[in-house]
Biotite code that builds the C-alpha atoms (Angstrom):
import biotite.structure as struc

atoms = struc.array([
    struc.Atom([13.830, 19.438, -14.088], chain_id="A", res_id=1, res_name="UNK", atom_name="CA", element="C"),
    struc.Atom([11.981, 16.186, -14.692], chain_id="A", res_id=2, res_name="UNK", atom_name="CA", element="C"),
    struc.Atom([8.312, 16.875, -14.651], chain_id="A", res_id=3, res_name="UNK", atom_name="CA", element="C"),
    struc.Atom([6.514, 14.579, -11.827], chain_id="A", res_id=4, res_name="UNK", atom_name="CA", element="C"),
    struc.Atom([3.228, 13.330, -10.260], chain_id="A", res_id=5, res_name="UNK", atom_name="CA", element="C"),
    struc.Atom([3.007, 12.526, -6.704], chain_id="A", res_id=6, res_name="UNK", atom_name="CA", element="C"),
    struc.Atom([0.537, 10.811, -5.207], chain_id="A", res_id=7, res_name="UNK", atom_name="CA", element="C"),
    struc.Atom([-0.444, 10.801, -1.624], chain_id="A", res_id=8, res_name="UNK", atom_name="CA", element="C"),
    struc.Atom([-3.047, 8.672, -0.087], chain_id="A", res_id=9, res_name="UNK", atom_name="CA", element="C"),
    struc.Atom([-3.615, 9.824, 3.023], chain_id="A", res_id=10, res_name="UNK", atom_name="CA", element="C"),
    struc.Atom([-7.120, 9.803, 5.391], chain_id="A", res_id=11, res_name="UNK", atom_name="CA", element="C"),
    struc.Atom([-5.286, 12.320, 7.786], chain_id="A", res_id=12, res_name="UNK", atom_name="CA", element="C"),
    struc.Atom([-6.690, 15.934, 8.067], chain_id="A", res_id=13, res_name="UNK", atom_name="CA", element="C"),
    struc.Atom([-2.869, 17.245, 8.218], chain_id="A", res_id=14, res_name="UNK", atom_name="CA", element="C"),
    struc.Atom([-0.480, 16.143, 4.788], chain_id="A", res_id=15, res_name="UNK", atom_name="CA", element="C"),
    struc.Atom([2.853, 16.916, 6.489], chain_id="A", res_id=16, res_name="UNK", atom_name="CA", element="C"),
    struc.Atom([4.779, 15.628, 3.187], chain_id="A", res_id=17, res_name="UNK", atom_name="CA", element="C"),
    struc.Atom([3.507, 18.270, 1.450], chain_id="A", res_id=18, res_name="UNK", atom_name="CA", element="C"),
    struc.Atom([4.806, 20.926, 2.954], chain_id="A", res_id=19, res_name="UNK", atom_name="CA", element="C"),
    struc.Atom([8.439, 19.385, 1.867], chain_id="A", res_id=20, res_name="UNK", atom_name="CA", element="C"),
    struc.Atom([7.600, 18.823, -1.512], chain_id="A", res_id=21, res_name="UNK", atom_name="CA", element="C"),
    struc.Atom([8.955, 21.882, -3.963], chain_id="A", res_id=22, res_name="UNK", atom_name="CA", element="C"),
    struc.Atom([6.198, 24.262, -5.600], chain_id="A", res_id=23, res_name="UNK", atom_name="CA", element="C"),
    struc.Atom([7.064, 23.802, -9.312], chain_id="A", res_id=24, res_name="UNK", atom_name="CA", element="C"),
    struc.Atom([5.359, 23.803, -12.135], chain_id="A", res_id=25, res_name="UNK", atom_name="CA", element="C"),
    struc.Atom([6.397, 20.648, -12.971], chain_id="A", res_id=26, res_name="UNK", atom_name="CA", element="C"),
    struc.Atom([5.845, 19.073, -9.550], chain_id="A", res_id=27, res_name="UNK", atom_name="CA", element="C"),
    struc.Atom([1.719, 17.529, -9.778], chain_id="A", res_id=28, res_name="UNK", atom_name="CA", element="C"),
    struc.Atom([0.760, 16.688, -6.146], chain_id="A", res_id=29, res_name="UNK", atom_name="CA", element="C"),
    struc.Atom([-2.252, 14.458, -5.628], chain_id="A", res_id=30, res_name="UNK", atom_name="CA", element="C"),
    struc.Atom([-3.450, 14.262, -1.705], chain_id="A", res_id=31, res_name="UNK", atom_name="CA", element="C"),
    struc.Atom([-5.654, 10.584, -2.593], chain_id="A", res_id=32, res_name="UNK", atom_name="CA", element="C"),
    struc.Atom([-8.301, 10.330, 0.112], chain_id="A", res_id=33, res_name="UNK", atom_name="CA", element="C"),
    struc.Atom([-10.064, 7.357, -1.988], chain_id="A", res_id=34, res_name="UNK", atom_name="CA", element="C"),
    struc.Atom([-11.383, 4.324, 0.071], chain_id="A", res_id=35, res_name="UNK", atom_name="CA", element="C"),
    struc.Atom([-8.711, 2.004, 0.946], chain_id="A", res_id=36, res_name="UNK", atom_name="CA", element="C"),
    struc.Atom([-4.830, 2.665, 0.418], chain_id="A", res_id=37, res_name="UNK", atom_name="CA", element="C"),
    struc.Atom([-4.351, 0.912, -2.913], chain_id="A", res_id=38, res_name="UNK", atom_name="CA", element="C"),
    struc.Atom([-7.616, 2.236, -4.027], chain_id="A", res_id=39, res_name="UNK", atom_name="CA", element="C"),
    struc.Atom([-5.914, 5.449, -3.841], chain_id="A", res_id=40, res_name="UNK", atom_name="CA", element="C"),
    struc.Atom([-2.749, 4.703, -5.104], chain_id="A", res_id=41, res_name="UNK", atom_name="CA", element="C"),
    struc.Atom([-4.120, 2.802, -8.129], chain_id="A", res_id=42, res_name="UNK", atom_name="CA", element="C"),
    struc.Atom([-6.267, 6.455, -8.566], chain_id="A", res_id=43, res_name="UNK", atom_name="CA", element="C"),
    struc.Atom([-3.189, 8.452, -8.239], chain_id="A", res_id=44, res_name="UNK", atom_name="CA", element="C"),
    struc.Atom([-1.171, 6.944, -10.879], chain_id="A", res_id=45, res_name="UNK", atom_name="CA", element="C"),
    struc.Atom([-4.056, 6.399, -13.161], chain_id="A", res_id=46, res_name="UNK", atom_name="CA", element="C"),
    struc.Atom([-4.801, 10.237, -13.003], chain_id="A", res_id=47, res_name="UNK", atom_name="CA", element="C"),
    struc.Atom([-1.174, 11.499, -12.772], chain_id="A", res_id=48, res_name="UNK", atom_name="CA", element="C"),
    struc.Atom([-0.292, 13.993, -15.312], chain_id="A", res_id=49, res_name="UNK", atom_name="CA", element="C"),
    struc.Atom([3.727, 12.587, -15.733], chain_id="A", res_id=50, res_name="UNK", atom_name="CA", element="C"),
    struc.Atom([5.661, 9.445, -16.621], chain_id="A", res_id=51, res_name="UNK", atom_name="CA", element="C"),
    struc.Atom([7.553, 9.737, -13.626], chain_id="A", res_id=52, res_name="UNK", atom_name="CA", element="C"),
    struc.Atom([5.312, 9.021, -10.483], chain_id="A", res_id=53, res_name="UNK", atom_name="CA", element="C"),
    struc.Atom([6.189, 8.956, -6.738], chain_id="A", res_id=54, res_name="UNK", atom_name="CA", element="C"),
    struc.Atom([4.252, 7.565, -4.323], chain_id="A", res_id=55, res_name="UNK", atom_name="CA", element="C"),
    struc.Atom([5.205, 9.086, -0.912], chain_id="A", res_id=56, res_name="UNK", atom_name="CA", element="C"),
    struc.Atom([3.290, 8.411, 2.516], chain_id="A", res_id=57, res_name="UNK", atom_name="CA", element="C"),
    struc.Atom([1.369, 11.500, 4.377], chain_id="A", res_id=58, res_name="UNK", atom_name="CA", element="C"),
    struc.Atom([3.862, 12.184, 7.450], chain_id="A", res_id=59, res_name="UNK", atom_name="CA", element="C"),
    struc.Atom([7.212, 12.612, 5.995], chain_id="A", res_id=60, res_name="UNK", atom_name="CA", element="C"),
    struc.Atom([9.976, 15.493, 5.985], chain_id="A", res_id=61, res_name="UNK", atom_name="CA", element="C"),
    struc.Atom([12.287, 15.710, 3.294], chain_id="A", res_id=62, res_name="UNK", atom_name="CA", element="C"),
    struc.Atom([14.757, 18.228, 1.809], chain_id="A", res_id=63, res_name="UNK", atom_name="CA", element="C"),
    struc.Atom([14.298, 19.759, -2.150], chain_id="A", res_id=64, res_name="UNK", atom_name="CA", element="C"),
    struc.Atom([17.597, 17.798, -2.620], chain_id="A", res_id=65, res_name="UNK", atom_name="CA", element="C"),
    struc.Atom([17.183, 14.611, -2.244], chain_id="A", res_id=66, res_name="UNK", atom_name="CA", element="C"),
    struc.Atom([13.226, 14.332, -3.706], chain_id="A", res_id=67, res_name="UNK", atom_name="CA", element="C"),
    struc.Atom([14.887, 15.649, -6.859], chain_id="A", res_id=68, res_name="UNK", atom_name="CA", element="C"),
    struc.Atom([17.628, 12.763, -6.494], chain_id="A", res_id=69, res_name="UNK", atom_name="CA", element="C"),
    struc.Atom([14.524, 10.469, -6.713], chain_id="A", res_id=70, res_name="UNK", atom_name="CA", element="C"),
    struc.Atom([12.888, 11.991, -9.127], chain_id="A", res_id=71, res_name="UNK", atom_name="CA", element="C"),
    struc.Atom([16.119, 12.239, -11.341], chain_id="A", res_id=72, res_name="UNK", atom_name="CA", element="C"),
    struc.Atom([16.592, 8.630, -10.697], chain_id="A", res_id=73, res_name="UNK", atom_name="CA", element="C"),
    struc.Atom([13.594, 7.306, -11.574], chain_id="A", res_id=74, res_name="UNK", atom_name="CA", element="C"),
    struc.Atom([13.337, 9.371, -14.978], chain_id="A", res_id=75, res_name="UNK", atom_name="CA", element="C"),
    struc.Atom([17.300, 7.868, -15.736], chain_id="A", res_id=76, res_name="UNK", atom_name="CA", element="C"),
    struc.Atom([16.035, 4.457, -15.528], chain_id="A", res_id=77, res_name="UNK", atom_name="CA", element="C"),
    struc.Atom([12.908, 3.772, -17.255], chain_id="A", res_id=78, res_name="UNK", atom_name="CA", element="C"),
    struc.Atom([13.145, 0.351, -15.687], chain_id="A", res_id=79, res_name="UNK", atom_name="CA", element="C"),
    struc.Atom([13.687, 0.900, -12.264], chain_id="A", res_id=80, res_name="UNK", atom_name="CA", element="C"),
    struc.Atom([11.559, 1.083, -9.088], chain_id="A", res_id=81, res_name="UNK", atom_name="CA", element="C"),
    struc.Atom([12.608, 2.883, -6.436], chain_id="A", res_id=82, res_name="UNK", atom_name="CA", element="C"),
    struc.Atom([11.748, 1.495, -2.524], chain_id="A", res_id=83, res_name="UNK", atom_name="CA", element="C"),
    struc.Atom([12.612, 2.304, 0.853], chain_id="A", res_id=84, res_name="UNK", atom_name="CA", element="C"),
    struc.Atom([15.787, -0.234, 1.520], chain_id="A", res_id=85, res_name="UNK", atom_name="CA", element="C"),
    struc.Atom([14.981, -2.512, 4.709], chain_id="A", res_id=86, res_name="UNK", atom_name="CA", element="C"),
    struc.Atom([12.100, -0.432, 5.833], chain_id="A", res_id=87, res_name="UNK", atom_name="CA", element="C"),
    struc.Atom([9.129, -3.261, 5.098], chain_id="A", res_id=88, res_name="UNK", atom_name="CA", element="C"),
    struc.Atom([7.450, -6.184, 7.059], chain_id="A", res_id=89, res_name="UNK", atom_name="CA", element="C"),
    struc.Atom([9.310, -8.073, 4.113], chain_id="A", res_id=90, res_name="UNK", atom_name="CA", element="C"),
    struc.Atom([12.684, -9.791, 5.951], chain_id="A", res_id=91, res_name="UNK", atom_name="CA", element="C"),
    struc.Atom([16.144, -9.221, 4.493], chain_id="A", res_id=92, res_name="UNK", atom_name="CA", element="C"),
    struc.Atom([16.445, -13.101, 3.263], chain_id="A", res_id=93, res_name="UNK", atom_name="CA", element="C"),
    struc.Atom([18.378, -14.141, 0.506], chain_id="A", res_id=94, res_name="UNK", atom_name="CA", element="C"),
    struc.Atom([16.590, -12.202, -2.877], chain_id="A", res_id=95, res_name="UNK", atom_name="CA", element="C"),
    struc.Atom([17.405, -12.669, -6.332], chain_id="A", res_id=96, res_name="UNK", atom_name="CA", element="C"),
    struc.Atom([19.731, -10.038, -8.049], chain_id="A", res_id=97, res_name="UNK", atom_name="CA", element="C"),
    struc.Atom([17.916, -6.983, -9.086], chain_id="A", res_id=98, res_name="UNK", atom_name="CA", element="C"),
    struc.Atom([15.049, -7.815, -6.237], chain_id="A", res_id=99, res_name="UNK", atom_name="CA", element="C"),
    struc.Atom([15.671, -5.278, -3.019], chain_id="A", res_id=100, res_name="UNK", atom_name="CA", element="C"),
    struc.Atom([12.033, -5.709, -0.546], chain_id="A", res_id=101, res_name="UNK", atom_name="CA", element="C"),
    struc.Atom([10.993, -2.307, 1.099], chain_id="A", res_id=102, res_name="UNK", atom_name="CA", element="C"),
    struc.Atom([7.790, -0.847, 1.430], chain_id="A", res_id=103, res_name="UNK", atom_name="CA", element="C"),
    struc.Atom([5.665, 1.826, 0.406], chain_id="A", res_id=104, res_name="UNK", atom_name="CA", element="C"),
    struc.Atom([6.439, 4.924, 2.506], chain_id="A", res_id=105, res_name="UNK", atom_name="CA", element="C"),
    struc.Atom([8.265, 6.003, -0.782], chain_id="A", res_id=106, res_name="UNK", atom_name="CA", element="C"),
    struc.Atom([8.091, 4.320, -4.969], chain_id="A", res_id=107, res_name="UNK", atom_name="CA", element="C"),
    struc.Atom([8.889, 5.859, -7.630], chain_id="A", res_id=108, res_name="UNK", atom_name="CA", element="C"),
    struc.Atom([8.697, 4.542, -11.159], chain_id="A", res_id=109, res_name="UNK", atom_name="CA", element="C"),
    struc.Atom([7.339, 5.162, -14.377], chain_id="A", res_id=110, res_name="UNK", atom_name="CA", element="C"),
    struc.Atom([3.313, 4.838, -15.031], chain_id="A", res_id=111, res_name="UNK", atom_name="CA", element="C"),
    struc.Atom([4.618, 2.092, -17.388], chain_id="A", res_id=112, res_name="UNK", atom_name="CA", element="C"),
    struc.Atom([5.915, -0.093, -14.493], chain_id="A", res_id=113, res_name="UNK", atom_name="CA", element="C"),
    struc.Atom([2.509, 0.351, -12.920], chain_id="A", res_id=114, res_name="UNK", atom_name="CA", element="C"),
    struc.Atom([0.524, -0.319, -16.035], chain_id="A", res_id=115, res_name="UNK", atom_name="CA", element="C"),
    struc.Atom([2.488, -3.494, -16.792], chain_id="A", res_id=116, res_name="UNK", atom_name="CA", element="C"),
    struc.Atom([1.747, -4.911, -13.722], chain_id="A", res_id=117, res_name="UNK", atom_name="CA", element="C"),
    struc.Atom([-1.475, -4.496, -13.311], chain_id="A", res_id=118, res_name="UNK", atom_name="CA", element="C"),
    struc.Atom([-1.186, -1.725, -10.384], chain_id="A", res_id=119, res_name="UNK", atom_name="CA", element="C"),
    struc.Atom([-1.582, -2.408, -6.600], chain_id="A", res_id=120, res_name="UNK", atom_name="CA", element="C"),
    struc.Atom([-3.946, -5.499, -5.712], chain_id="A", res_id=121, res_name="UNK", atom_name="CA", element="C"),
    struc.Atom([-7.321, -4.353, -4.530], chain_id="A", res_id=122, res_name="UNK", atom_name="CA", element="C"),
    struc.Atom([-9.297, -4.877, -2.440], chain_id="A", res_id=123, res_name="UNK", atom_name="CA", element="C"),
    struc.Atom([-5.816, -5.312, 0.128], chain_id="A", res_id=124, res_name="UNK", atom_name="CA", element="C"),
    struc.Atom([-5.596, -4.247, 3.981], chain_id="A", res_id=125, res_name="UNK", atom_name="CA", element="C"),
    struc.Atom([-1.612, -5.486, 4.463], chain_id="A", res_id=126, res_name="UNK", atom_name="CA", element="C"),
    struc.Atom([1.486, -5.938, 1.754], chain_id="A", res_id=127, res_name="UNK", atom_name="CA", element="C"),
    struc.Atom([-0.161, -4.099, -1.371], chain_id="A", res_id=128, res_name="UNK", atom_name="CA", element="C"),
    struc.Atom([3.330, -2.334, -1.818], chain_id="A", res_id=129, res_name="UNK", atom_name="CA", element="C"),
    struc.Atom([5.957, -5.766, -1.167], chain_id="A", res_id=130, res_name="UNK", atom_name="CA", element="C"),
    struc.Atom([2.740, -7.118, -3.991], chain_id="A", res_id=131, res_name="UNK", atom_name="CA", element="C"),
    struc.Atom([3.204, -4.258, -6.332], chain_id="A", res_id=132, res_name="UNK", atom_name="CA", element="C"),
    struc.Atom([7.139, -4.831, -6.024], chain_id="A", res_id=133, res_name="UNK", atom_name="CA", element="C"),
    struc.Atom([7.278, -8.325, -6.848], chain_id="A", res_id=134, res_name="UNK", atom_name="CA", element="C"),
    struc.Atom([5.265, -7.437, -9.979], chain_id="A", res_id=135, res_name="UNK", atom_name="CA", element="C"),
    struc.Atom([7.486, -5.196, -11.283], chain_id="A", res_id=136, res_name="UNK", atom_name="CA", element="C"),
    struc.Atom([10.340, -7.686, -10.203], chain_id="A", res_id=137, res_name="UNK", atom_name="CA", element="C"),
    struc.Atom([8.733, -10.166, -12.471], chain_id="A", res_id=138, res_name="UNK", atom_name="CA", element="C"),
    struc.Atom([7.436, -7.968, -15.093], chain_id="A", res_id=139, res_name="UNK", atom_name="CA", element="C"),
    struc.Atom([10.963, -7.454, -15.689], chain_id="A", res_id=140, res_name="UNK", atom_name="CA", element="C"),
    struc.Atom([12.023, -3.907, -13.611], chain_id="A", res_id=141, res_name="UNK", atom_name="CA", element="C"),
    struc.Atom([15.186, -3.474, -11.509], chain_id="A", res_id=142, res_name="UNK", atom_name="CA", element="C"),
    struc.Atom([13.373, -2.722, -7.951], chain_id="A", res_id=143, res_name="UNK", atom_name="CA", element="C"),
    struc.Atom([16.131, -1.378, -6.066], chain_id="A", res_id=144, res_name="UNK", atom_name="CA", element="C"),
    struc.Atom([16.653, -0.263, -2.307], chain_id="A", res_id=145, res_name="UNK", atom_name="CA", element="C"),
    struc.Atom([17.083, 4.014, -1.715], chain_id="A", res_id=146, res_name="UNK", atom_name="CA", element="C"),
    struc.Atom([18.323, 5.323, 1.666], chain_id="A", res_id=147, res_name="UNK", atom_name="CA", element="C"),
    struc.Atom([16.590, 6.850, 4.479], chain_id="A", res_id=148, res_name="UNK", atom_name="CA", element="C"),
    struc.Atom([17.146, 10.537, 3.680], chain_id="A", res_id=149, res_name="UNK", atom_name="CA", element="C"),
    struc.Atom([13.563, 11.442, 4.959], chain_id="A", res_id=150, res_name="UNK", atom_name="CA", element="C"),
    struc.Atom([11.943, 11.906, 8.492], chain_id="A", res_id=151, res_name="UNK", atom_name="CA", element="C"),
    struc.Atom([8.760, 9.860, 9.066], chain_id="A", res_id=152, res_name="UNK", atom_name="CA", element="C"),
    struc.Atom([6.785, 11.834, 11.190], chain_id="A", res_id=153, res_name="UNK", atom_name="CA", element="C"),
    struc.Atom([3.884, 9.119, 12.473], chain_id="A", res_id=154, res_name="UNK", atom_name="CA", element="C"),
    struc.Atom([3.819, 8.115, 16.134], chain_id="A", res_id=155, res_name="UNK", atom_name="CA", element="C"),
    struc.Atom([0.988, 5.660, 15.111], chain_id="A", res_id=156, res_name="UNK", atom_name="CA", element="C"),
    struc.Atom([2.976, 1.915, 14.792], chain_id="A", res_id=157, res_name="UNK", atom_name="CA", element="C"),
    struc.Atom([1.315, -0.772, 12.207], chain_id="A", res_id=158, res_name="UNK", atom_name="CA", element="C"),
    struc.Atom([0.457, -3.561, 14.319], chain_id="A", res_id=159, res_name="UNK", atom_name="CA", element="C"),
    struc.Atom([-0.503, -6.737, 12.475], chain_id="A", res_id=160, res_name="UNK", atom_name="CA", element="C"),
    struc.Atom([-1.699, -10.333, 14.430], chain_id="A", res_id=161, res_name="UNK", atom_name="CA", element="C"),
    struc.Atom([-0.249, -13.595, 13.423], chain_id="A", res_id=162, res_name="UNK", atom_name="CA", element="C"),
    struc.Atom([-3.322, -13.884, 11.105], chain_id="A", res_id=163, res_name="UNK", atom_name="CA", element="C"),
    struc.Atom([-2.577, -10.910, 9.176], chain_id="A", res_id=164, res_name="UNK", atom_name="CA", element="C"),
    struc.Atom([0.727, -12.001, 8.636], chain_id="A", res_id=165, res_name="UNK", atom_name="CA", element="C"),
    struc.Atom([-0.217, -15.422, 7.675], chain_id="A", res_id=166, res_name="UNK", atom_name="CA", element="C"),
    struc.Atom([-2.502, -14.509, 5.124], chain_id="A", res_id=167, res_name="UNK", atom_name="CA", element="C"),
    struc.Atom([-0.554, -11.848, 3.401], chain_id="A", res_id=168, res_name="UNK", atom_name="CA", element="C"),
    struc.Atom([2.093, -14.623, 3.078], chain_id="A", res_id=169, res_name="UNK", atom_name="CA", element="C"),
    struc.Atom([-0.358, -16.492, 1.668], chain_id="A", res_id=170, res_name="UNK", atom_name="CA", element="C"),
    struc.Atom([-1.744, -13.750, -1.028], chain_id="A", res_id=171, res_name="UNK", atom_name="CA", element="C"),
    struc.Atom([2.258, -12.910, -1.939], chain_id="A", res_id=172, res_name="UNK", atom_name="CA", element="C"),
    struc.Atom([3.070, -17.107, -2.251], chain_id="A", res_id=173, res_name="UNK", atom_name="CA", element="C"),
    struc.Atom([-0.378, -17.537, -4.438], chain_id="A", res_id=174, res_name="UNK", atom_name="CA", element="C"),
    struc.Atom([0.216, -14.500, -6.468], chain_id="A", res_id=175, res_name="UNK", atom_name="CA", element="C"),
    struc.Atom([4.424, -14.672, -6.870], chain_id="A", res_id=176, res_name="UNK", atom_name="CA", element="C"),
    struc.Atom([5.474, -18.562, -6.250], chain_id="A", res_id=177, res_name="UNK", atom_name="CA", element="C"),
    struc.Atom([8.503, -18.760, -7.825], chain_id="A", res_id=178, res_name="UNK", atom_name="CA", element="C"),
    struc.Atom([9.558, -15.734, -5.774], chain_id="A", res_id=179, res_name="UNK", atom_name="CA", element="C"),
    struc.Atom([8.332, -16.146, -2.265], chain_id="A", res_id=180, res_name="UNK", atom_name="CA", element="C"),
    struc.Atom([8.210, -20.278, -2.349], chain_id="A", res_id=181, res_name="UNK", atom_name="CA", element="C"),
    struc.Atom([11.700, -20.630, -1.641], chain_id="A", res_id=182, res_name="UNK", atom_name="CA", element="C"),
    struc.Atom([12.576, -17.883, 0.936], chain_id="A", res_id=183, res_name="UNK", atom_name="CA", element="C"),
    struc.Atom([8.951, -19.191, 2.471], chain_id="A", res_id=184, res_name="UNK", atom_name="CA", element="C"),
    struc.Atom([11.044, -21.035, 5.767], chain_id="A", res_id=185, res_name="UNK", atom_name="CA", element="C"),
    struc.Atom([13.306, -18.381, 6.247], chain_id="A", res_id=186, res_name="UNK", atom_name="CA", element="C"),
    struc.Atom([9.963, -15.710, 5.686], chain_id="A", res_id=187, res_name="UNK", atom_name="CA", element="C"),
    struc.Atom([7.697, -17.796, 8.269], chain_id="A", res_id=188, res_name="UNK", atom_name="CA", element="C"),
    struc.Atom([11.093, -18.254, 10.529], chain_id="A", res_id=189, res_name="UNK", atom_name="CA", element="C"),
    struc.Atom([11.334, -14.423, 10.849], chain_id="A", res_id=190, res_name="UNK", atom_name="CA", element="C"),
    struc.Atom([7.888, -13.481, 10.992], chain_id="A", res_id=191, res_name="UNK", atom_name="CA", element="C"),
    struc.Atom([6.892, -15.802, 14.112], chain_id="A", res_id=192, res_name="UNK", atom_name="CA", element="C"),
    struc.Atom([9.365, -14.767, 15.791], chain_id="A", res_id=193, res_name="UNK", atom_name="CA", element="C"),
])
């Protein structure tokens, strides 16, 4: 098996996921309770113990089989990162090849990917993950789209205002123009909706 760190920011008394995640030897599990989500992912891959990192949120279930799919993915393609296909407050518009948006309920990737781009923008309150995507996107990584094969477990909905939204469009278009300046109608016309 392909040895592994997994990092899980969480603030939450109760870490369902890791009651799903296998109890190997080469499985490192890192419960991040660090100020601030990115914070805590940015302290979870700078600790972890393994090329091969997965970020997973608190509150999923998951079967042995397919985290080792993942995992086995990930370590087969040092220049992939793995996402959550369609899951994110990113719309499906029309991305470049080799660009699929999701969010951060689940990455995987090598430290590498995370050291070449710099790791996950803090300080950040909305779109840290679509950030750290586009990064790798233009740091030269594959970032490509997995299935649902997970249960997400939280009741608790993210609710952002129109102001939220506007100025993590703003943050992604100042920080990956080329990328977002384009799609920007077709973002906006999806967003205000």
């Amino acid at each position: 098996m392909t040895a592994v760190s997994v990092v899980i920011p969480s603030n939450r008394e109760r870490v369902l996921t890791t009651d799903s995640i296998p109890d190997r030897p080469d499985v490192e599990v890192q419960v991040r309770r660090d100020e601030g989500l990115n914070r805590a992912r940015n302290a979870g891959v700078a600790n972890a113990s393994h090329d091969v990192v997965l970020i997973l949120d608190d509150d999923l279930i998951f079967e042995t089989a397919w985290f080792d799919r993942v995992v086995d993915r990930v370590a087969a393609e040092p220049r992939t990162v793995v996402t959550v296909r369609g899951t994110g407050i990113l719309p499906q518009v029309s991305w470049p090849e080799g660009f699929t948006p999701g969010m951060g309920r689940v990455m995987g990737f090598r430290k590498e990917a995370w050291q070449d781009t710099g790791g996950f923008p803090v300080p950040c309150s909305h779109g840290g993950d679509t950030d750290f995507l586009m990064s790798a996107f233009e740091a030269g990584y594959t970032v490509v789209g997995i299935d649902h094969e997970f249960e997400h477990r939280d009741n608790d909905e993210d609710h952002y205002s129109l102001l939220d939204n506007l100025r993590w469009l703003a943050m992604l278009l100042r920080r990956h123009p080329r990328l977002v300046a384009p799609r920007l109608p077709a973002i906006l016309a999806e967003k205000l909706r």
